[in-house]
Structures are given as C-alpha cells and as structure tokens.
N, C-alpha and C positions, 0 to 999 in steps of 0.2 A: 366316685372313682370305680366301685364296683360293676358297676354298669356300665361305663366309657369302657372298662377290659371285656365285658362282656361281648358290647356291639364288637371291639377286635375280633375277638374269637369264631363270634357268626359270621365276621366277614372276610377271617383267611379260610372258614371251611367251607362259605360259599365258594369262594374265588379255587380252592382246592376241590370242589366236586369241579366243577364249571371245564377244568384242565384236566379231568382224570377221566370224564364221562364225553363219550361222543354225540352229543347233543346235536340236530339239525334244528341247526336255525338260520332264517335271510338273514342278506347283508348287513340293512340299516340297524337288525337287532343286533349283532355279532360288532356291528361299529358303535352302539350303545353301550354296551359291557365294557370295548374298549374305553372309551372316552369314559365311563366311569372311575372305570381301574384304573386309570393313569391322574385323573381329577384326584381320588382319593387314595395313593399312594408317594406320587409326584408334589399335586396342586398345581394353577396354574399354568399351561402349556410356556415351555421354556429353550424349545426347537426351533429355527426357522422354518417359513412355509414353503414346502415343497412345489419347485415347479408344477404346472400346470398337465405336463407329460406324465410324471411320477403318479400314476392314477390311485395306487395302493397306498402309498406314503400320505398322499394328500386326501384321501378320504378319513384315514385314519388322525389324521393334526384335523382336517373339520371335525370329528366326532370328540376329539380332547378339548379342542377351543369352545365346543361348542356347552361348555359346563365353566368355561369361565367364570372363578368368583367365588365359583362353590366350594365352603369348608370341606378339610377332609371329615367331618363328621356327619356332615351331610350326606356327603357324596356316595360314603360308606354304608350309611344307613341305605342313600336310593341304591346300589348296589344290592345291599343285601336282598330289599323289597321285591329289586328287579327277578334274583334267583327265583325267589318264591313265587311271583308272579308266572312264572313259566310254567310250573304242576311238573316240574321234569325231576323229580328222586330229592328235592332237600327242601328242610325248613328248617326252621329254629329249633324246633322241634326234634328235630334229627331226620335221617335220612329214610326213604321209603321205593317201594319198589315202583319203577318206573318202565315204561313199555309202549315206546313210541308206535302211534297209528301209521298204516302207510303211507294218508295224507300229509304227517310231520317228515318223513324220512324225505319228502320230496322237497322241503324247504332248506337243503344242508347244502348247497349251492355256494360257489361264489370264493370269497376272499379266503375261506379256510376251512375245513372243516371239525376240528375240535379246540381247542385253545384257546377259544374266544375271549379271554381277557389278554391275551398275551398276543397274538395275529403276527405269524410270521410271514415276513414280506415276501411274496411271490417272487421268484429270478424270473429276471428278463432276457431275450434272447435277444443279444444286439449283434448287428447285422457287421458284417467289415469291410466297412465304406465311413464316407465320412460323414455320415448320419450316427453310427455305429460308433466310432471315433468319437465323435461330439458330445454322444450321451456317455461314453463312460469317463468323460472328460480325459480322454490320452491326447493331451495337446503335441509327444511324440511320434505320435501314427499320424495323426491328423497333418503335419508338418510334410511328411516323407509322402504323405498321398498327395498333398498340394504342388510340391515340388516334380510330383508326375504330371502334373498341368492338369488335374482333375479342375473341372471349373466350380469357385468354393458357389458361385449364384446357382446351382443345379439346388432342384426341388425333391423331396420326397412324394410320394402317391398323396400325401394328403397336401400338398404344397407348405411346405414348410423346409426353410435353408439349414446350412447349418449356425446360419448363425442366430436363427432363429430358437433353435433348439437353446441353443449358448447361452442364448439373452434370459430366458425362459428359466435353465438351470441356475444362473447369476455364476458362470463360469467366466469368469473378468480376462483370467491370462488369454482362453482360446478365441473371446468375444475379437481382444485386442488383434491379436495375431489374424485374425476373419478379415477386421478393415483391414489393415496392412497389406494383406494379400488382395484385397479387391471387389471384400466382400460389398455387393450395394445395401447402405444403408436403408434403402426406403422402399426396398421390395417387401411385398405382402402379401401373405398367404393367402388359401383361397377363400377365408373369412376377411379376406383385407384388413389382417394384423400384421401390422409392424414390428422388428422387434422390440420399439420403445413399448407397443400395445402388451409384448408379452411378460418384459421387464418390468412393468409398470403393475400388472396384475398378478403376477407371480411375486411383487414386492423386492424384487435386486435393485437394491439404490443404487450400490457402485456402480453396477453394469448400466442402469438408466442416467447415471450421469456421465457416463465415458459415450453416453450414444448420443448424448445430449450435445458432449463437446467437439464432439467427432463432425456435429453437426447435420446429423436425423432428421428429417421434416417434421416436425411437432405440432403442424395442424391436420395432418393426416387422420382419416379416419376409418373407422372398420365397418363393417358389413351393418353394425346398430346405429351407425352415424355417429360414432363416438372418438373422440378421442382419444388419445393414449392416458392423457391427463385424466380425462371422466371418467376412464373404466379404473381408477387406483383409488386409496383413500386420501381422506383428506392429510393426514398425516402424511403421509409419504409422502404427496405433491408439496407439505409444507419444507420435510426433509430435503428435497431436491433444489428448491430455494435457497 
C-alpha cells in the first residue's frame, strides 16, 4: 500500500512539473503525455470520436485510445518513466536544474506549448457562411442563409459541402434539414467521399443511417476504391444492420 501511494505522489508531481514548466516538446510527444494522463486518471477513452475535421480533438482521442486497456497503475507508472525520460528538471528523485539546448527550444511547436498533459484546444476561426454555419452546428443561421437561396450543393476550397461537413460532425438535425433543402446526397469531395464515406469513418451511426434511408448511393466509392462500408469498422457496419 505504501508504495501504490508512493507511485501517486511521483506521478501528480510529475504531471505538476510537466504544467508548471515550459518544456519544448513535438507534437506526437506532447500527444503522448496526453494519452497517458487521461489513460491514467480517466481509464479507458469514454468520449466520442471527433470528426475528421476537428484535427486537435481527434489527435488528442487517437493518442487516449491509443493506451486502451491499460491499468491506471500502469499507465501512471509509463507516465511517470515518460517525465524522467525526458532529462528536463524532475525525477523521483526530486527535481534538478534544467536548461534547454537551442536545438530543444526549436521542438516547442505545434498543439501547445506548456501544458502537455492537459492540451488546451486551439479556437478555430469559422468562417460566416454556411461552411461556418455547419461547423459550429448553428442550424439557426444556417436556416436564414438557405432561405437567401444560398445554394446548400456549393463547395468549399477543398471540395467539401455543407453537408458534408454535417455528416462528418454527426450533426443529425442540420444533416436532416441539408436533404430537405436539396442537399445532393451523392456529391463527393475532391477525394470522392461521400457523406456516408465521412459518416462512416468518423463513426455517426445516426447520421449514416438517416443517409442510408434517405437513400445515398452505397456503392460509391472514394479516390482508394473504397467504400463507405470498407473505410468503417466492422462494428459499425454491423451496427447500421
């Protein structure tokens, strides 16, 4: 018992240098720490997975999923291993004087630059249009801009509709409201995804089975020769059954 409080204690004052100290570290390191610190405080990833768009959200649920399984004792312990591993001011030991190289200060890039257990999600600048509309799910604005005769099939710069986007978020009411208005179901972006391709891989059952019923072309396929159905899991495809 003395030792299970022990490893706690090494590893809220790893997790407490880690936040106190401005440490430059890359991304996939800084999404490591994450995904530990949530593995062994949380357990298990217990959020849905962020659209596909949502780049920050969903690197951050890959790096938590990606420890699936593992005890919090574990996790804690690679946690702690992980601080130490770094040479940057703490060990078990207690803490020591640290003094990043210029070489390190140039790796602080990217999703955040201190906080690395914690990674607060970058704001996004969304645009007002109904691109804009779509992603902050305002199915209100989005309404009053359709009703201007905005055409809802218009593309974004990277080809993608808004219901594209819709499908992608698993935003059901705005998906709904998209066909209603006229949205075409079987337009595809410039990878030739579908929104069932986006629904399907972003895991929005509801939304992939309202596009399902709606009646979607479902043997379409994208730019890998795939599927909507081949790019999802097997679960899901069994769910939509």
């Amino acid at each position: 018992m003395d030792e299970i409080c022990q490893d706690d204690q090494w590893f809220e004052q790893a997790f407490t240098y880690m936040n106190k100290h401005d440490i430059p570290l890359p991304n996939d390191k800084k999404l490591h720490f994450y995904g530990l610190f949530k593995q062994a405080t949380i357990g298990d990833v217990n959020i849905e997975k962020p659209g596909l768009f949502e780049f920050v959200l969903r690197a951050k649920y890959d790096a938590w999923n990606s420890f699936k399984g593992l005890g919090f004792r574990d996790a804690r312990n690679l946690y702690i291993e992980a601080v130490e591993a770094l040479n940057a001011g703490w060990s078990r030991q207690g803490e020591y004087e640290y003094i990043p190289s210029p070489e390190e200060l140039k790796k602080g890039d990217g999703l955040s630059n201190n906080a690395v257990s914690t990674m607060a999600v970058e704001e996004t600048i969304v645009s007002d249009d109904i691109f804009g509309y779509t992603r902050e799910n305002n199915l209100e604005k989005l309404i009053s801009a359709v009703e201007e005769k905005v055409d809802v099939n218009s593309k974004d710069e990277d080809g993608y509709t808004a219901l594209h986007l819709a499908a992608d978020r698993g935003y059901l009411d705005i998906v709904t409201f998209l066909i209603d208005s006229g949205a075409d179901l079987n337009i595809r972006t410039n990878d030739d995804e579908s929104a069932l391709h986006l629904a399907c891989i972003s895991e929005q059952l509801e939304v992939a089975k309202l596009l399902i019923s709606r009646g979607i072309d479902t043997t379409l396929v994208d730019a890998e020769g795939l599927t909507a159905f081949e790019q999802a899991d097997d679960t899901f495809v069994k769910g939509l059954k």
